[in-house]
C-alpha positions, 0 to 999 in steps of 0.5 A: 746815246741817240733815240729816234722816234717815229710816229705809227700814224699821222695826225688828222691835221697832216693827212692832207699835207704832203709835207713833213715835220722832223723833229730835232732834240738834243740834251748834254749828257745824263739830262734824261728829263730834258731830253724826254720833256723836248721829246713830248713838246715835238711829238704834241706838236706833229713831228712825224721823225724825231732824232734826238741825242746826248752830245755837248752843243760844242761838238762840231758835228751833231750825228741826228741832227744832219740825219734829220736834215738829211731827211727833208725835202722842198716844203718840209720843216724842221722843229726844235724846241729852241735854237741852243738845242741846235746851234752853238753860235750865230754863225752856225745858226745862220749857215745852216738857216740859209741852206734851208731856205735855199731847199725851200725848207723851214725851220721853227722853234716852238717858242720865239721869232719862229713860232707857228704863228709867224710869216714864213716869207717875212722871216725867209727875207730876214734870214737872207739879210742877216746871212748876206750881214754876217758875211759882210761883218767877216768880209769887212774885218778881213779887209780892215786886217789887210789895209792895217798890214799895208799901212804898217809895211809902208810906214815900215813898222814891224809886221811881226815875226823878227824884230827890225833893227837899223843899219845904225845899230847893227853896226854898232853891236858889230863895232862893240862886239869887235872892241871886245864887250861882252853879250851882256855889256852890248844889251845894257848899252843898245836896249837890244835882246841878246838873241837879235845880237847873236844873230847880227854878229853871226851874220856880219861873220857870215858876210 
């Protein structure tokens, strides 16, 4: 279920000013209440569009919300009571504040670090740092994965997936298996899983 809002008339306040307010408001479903009481605050404070919508925060993707996004251009803002009403993690968070930042847009939450009375500049500034951090968090992990995998393949670990066996026990569960022991009698006395030594003997077969 969604609901839009749009204000008849601007405010005085906004008759001089050529930018907009767009107003985001979200609530799990059934929360009436919560979603009116979001509704109210935007309103009171200016939001000439409201969206707003029941959907859970996990859903990937949230219908009035690009819609409000959509609807903004250079100089707008966008306004939400609080971050969780839009963001399930950080790193939406900081994608989407990025992009608005790069269209010269803003965003403001009514209470918190992005309240009225803070400097649009210094918190662009942050949110460029914080963006280009989260990158190099991901960046670094996935170069910390690579140089793990390059150690383990020259130190001639195991890199996953089927087990590595020596030439030395592969041998050995051929020369069992050829005196006549059984699976099971060949995995008590080499320690190696019954489907590695059917693969051995089917390969040394093959071979």
């Amino acid at each position: 279920m969604t609901f839009k809002f749009k204000r008849k008339r601007l405010l005085l306040s906004k008759k001089n000013k050529n930018s907009k307010s767009i107003g985001y408001a979200r609530a799990t479903h059934n929360e009436f209440e919560y979603l009116e009481e979001q509704i109210k605050k935007l309103k009171e404070e200016g939001c000439s569009v409201i969206f707003s919508e029941f959907i859970s925060l996990d859903e990937g993707i949230k219908p009035q919300l690009n819609k409000a996004i959509n609807c903004l251009s250079k100089g707008d803002e966008l306004i939400i009571t609080q971050l969780d009403r839009a963001f399930k993690n950080k790193k939406e968070c900081l994608v989407t504040i990025n992009k608005l930042i790069n269209n010269d847009i803003k965003l403001r939450t009514l209470t918190g670090f992005f309240a009225a009375n803070a400097s649009s500049n210094k918190n662009s500034s942050i949110f460029k740092i914080l963006y280009e951090l989260d990158n190099l968090e991901d960046s670094s992990l996935d170069e910390r994965k690579k140089e793990k995998l390059l150690r383990r393949k020259l130190s001639g670990n195991n890199l996953g997936g089927r087990p590595k066996i020596s030439t030395l026990k592969e041998s050995l569960v051929i020369r069992l298996r050829n005196e006549g022991y059984s699976y099971r009698s060949i995995r008590s006395q080499t320690g190696i899983a019954l489907s590695t030594i059917r693969r051995i003997i089917l390969e040394g077969k093959l071979t």
